[in-house]
N, C-alpha and C positions, 0 to 999 in steps of 0.2 A: 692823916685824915682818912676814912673810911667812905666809898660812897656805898651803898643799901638801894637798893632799886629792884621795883617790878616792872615788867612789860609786858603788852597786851598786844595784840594783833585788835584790830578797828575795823569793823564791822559795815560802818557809814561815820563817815568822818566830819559829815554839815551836824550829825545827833551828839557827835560828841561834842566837836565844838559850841553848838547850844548848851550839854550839859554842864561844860565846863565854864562858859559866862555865868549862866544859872548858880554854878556854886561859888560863882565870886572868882571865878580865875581869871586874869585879863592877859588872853596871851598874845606873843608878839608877831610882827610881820613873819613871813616864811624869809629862813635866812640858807641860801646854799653852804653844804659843807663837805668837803673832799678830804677821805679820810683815807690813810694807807696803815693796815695795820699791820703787825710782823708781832711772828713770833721764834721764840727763841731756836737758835742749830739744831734742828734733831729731833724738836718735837712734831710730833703727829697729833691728831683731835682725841687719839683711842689713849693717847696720856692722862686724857684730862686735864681740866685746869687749874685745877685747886694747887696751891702750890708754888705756879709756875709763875714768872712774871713778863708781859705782854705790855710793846709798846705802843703809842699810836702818833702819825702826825698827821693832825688837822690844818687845813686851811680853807678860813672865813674870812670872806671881806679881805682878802690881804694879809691878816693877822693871820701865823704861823703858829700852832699850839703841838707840843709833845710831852704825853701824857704816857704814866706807864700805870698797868695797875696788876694786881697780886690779887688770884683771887684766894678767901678764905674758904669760908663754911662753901660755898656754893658760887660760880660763875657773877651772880648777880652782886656779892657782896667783894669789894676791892680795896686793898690800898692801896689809894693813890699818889701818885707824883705830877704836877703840872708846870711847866711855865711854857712861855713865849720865846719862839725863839725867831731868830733876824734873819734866815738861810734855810729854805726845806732841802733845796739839795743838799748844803753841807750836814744837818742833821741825819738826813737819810745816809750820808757817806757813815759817818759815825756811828749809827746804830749798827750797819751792816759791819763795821772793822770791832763795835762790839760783842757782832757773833749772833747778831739776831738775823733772822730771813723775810722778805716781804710774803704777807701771809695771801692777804687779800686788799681790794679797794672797795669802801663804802664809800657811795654819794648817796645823801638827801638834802632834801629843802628839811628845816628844823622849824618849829613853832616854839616857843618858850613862855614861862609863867609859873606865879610860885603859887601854892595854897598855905598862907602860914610857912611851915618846915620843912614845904613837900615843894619839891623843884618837879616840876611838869613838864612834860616832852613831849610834842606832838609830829611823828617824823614820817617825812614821806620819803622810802625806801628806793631809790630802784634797784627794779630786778628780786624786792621782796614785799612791798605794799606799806600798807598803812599800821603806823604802831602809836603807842601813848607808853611812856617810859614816868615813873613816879620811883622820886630818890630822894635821898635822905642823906646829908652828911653830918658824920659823925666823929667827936673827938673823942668820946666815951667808950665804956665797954659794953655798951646795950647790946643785947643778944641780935643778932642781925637777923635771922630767920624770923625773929618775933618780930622787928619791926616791919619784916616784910608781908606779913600777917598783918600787919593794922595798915599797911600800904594798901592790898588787897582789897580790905575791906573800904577804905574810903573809895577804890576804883568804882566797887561792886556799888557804892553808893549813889555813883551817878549815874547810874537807872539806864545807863545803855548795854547793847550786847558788845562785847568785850571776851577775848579768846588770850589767858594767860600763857605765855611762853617764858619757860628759863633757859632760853638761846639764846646770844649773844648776837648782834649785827651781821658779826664775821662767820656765824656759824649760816645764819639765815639768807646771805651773800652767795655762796659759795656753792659754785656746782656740786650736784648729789655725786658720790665718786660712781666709776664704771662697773 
């Protein structure tokens, strides 16, 4: 599976949440989520990431998620790997005897909501502000930049100011180096 996603940095967050009821998005209570990501021995950000594959463990609500994703064309396009697992410290043991290293920790509160095909993300950051993530998963071979392009354009659609970024969480987290 493939996810596809734009993100936007969010301007005023009560306009967008209006715009997005407005378009028919019903999205959910703010949910906390505590996220550790790692990347692999030896990598640096000047690697880039295309290529490389990057794990994450979340925990919501109690529920333990570890997700890996591979980015392709571009950071925002990934293949992903997801389950649940029963132990964040033992998975944490695991990733690091796999050779990967804790990169960074993302926490936000998450809003969630679909339009149609487009899975909606309304995330408050700390330590980087307010975002709207629009994804798309895919089993197909659809051109991912192209759908990120009609991603875009529905963003642009709802009539608020909206500041696009292809950073990643980890990258917008993360102290500026010395």
């Amino acid at each position: 599976m493939r996810e596809i996603e734009t993100k936007y940095r969010v301007v005023d967050l009560e306009a967008l949440l209006v715009a997005l009821k407005e378009a028919g998005v019903e999205m959910s209570a703010p949910a906390y989520q505590d996220d550790q990501a790692y990347a692999p021995a030896g990598w640096e950000p000047a690697h880039g990431k295309v290529g490389h594959t990057f794990a994450r463990l979340r925990t919501q609500g109690g529920t333990h998620t570890m997700t890996t994703k591979t980015p392709l064309a571009n950071p925002m396009e990934c293949v992903e790997y997801e389950t649940v697992v029963a132990d964040r410290e033992q998975m944490h043991g695991a990733l690091l005897a796999l050779g990967y290293e804790p990169a960074v920790r993302i926490v936000k509160d998450r809003r969630t909501g679909h339009a149609g095909p487009i899975g909606v993300c309304v995330d408050v950051v700390e330590g980087a502000g307010v975002f709207v993530e629009l994804e798309v998963l895919a089993d197909d071979d659809r051109d991912g930049p192209a759908v990120q392009d009609e991603l875009d354009a529905w963003a642009r659609g709802l009539g608020v100011e909206l500041e696009r970024t292809t950073d990643t969480y980890d990258v917008l987290v993360r102290p500026p180096a010395p």
